[in-house]
N, C-alpha and C positions, 0 to 999 in steps of 0.2 A: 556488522554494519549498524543496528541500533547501541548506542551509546547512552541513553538515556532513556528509562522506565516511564510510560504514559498509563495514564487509566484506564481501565476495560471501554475499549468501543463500540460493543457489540450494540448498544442503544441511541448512541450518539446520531444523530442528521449529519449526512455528508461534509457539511460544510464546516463540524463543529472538530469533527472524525480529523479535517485537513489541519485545521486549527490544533489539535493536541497532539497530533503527528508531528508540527514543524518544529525544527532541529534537533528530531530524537533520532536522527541517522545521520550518517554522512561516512565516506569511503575512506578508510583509513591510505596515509599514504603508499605504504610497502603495496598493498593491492591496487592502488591507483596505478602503480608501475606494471600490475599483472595484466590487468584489464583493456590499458590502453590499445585503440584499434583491434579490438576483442569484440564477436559477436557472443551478448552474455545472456545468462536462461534465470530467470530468476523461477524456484519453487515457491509454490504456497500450497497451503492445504484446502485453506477457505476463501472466497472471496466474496463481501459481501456487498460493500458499496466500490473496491475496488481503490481506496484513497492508502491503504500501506504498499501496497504495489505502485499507485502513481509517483509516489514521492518516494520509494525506492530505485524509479527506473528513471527518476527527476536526479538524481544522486549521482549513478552510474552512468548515465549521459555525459552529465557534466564532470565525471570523473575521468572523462576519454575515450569511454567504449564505442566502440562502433554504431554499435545496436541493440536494444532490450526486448527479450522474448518473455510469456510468461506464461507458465507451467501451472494451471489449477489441480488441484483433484474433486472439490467439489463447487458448486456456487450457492449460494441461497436466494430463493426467489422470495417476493409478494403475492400472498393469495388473496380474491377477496375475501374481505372482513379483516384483514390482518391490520392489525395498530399502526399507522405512522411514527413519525421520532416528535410528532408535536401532540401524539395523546388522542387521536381522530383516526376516524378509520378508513382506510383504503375502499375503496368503491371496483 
């Protein structure tokens, strides 16, 4: 599904995460035939702001699936103190 290499996002503000995300995926045809009217599960391992999953299940939508589920194994929170993406700290 990803077709094109984005920079590490793990620092990035949500917004910026969306931004370097768009059009580094898209459903290849042959699968767009599988998926059609398909409830589909997308795995991740991480999920941090949540934006490679949105725009993966933005993809597969409009690729004809039915529906998009999604499968974490862990998530990362904010604790206080912890640094925001603009260099300030979380309260």
């Amino acid at each position: 599904m990803r077709h094109r290499s984005t920079a590490t996002l793990a620092r990035l503000a949500p917004e910026l995460r969306e931004q370097a995300l768009d059009a580094a995926f898209h459903v290849r045809d042959r699968i767009k035939r599988l998926i059609e009217g398909q409830h589909v599960v997308l795995v991740d391992d991480i999920l941090t702001t949540g934006a490679t999953a949105s725009i993966c299940a933005k993809q597969l939508l409009g690729a004809g699936a039915r529906c998009v589920d999604l499968l974490v194994a862990t998530r990362t929170v904010k604790l206080a103190g912890d640094h925001d993406h603009q260099g300030g700290i979380q309260e």
